[in-house]
PADOGU-177384 format. One record per residue (C-alpha): x, y, z. Coordinates in steps of 0.2 Angstrom, whole numbers, padded with zeros to 4 digits, always signed. Layout:
// PADOGU-177384
XYZ/...
//
This chain:
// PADOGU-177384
+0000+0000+0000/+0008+0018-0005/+0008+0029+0008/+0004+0046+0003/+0016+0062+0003/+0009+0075+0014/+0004+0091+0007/+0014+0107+0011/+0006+0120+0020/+0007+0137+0012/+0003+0151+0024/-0001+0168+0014/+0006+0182+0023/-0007+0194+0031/-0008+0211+0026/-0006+0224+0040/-0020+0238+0038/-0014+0249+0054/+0003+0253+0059/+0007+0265+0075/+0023+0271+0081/+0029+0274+0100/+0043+0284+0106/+0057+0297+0105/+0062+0308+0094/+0071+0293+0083/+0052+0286+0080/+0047+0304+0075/+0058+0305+0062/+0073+0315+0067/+0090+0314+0055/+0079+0312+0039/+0072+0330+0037/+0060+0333+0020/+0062+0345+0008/+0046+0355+0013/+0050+0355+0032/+0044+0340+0045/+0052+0325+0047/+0049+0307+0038/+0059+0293+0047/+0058+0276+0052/+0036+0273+0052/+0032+0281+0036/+0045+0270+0027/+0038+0256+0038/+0018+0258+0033/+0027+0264+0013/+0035+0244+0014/+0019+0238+0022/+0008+0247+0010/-0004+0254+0025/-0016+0267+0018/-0017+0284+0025/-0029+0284+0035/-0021+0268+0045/-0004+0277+0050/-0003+0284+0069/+0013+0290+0076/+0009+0293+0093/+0029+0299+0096/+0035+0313+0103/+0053+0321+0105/+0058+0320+0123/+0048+0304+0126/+0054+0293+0139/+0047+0276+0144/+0036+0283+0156/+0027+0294+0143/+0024+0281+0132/+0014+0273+0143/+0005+0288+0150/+0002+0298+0134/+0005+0289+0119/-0003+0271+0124/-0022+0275+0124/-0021+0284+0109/-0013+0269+0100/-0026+0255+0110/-0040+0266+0102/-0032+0265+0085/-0029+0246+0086/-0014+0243+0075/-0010+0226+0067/+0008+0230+0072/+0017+0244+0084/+0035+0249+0084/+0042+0255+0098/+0057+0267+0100/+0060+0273+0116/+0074+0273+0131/+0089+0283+0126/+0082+0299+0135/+0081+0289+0152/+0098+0284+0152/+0102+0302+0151/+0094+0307+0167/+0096+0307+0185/+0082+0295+0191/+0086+0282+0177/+0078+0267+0185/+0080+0252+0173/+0065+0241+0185/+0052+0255+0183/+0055+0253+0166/+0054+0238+0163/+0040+0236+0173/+0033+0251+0159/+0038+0244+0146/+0028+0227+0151/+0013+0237+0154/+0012+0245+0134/+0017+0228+0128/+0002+0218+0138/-0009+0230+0135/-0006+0229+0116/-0003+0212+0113/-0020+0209+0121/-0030+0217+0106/-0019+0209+0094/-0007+0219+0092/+0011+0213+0085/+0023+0224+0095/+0041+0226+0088/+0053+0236+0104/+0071+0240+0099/+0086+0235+0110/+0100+0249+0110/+0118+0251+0103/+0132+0255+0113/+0129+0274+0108/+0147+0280+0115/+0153+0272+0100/+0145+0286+0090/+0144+0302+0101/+0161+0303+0110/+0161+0305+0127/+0173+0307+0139/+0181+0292+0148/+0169+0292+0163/+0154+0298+0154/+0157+0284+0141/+0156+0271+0155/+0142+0280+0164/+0130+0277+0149/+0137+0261+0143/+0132+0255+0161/+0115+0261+0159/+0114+0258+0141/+0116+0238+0150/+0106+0240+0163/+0088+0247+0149/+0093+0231+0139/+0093+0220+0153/+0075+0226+0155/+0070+0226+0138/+0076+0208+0136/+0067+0205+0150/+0050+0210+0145/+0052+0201+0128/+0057+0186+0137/+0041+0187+0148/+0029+0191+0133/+0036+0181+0119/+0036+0197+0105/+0050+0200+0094/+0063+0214+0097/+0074+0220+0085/+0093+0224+0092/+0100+0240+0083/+0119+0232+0089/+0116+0220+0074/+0111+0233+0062/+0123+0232+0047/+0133+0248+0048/+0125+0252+0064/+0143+0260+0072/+0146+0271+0053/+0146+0288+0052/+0135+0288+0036/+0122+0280+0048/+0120+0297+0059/+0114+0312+0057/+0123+0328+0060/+0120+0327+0080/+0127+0308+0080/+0111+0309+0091/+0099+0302+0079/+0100+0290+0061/+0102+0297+0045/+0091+0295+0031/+0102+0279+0028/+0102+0276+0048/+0082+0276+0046/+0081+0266+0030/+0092+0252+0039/+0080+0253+0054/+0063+0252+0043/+0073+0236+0035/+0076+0230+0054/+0059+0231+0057/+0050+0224+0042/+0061+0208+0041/+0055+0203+0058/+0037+0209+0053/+0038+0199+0038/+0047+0182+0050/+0030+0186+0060/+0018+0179+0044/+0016+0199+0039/+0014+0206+0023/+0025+0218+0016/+0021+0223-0003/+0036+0232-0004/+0054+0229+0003/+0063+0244+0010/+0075+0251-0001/+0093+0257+0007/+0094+0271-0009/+0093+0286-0001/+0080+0295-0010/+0066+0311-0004/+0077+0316+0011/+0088+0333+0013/+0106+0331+0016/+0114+0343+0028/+0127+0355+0021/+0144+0357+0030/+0137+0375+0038/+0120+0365+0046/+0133+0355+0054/+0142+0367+0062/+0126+0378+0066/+0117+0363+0074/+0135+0360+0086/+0135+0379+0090/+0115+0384+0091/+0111+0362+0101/+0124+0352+0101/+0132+0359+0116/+0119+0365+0124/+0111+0347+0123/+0126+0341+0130/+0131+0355+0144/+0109+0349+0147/+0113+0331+0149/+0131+0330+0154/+0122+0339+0171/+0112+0324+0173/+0124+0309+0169/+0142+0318+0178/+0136+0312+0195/+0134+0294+0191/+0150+0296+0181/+0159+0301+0197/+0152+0286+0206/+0159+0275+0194/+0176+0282+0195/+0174+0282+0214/+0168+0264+0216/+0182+0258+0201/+0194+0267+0212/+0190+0259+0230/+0188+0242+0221/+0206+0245+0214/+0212+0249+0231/+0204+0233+0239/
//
């Protein structure tokens, strides 16, 4: 008697209708500035890849966000829209301040995943770079934030452990550690930077049975590409400021560092 071969499954990708966006100023689009004014970024290449119409787009995201207000004042927005998928961008700004706590955080973070996985919801959150590698701090500072840099991906990794969603880690980025992948404030992606990350994020979409219509291209293409004066006007007018700003907030964790190495080196 033959035995019959068994029938290959094929599974047809579903198409994503509503895409939302939480987060900093990296989900708003900052480092890819339009030729009008505004900002395009890593969600409108996303929903372009994705093929979402208009009408189902939200970026919820603000500049300054931190985990905190994603939850507070960006979440119900986004539970009301009901997305097929959301991206969320958010963490750096915490690590910048002085009452960085990595637990309520995570506990945060659980709290917007939960709540959105609950209606359906893919959520895609991003693990960090070592960002000292790009913006070059001072030997204390560099340590500083590549502690807490640690210390927010331990409680990311946490979270997606707990809630089975899938994360995409901007350390394995291609070219994630270049130059051509920053903007002028080596603060936040270039066009290229934000092409590589709307690549990131819809090969895991697509791993998650999504369709997307349209692969995202690494051309640059659309975007405006900062002259050598907007370089040097963006270090004088923010760049300093921002850090003189931060640098307030980080120093004294710095100094506990150097004073905790320098106590263990004497024991």
């Amino acid at each position: 008697m033959l035995r019959e071969e068994a029938t290959p499954v094929v599974t047809t990708p579903v198409p994503v209708r509503r895409l939302a966006v939480l987060g900093d100023s990296t989900a708003v689009g900052l480092g890819d500035p339009l030729p009008g004014g505004g900002w395009r970024g890593v969600g409108p290449l996303v929903a372009d890849a994705l093929d979402v119409p208009a009408d189902g787009y939200l970026n919820a995201s603000f500049t300054g966000a931190r985990m905190r207000c994603v939850l507070d004042d960006q979440l119900p927005a986004v539970l009301r829209q009901r997305p097929d998928v959301a991206l969320v961008v958010v963490g750096m700004n915490d690590t910048l301040r002085s009452d960085f706590d990595a637990a309520a955080m995570a506990a945060d973070l659980d709290a917007v995943v939960t709540q959105l996985t609950a209606i359906g919801t893919l959520v895609v959150p991003v693990r960090f770079h070592d960002h000292g590698k790009v913006f070059r701090l001072p030997g204390a500072l560099y340590r500083a934030l590549r502690s807490r840099i640690d210390e927010l991906n331990a409680a990311i990794d946490s979270v997606v452990a707990a809630r089975g969603v899938p994360c995409l880690d901007l350390m394995a980025i291609p070219g994630a550690y270049e130059l051509s992948t920053w903007s002028v404030d080596r603060l936040h992606p270039s066009e290229l930077g934000h092409r590589l990350l709307a690549k990131g994020f819809t090969d895991i979409i697509a791993a998650a049975g999504r369709d997307v219509p349209r692969p995202v291209s690494l051309v640059c293409s659309g975007g405006v590409r900062p002259s050598t004066a907007q370089h040097v006007a963006w270090l004088v007018v923010k760049g300093i400021p921002w850090l003189w700003r931060r640098g307030s907030d980080l120093v004294p964790y710095a100094v506990s560092i150097i004073l905790r190495s320098a106590w263990e080196a004497r024991r």
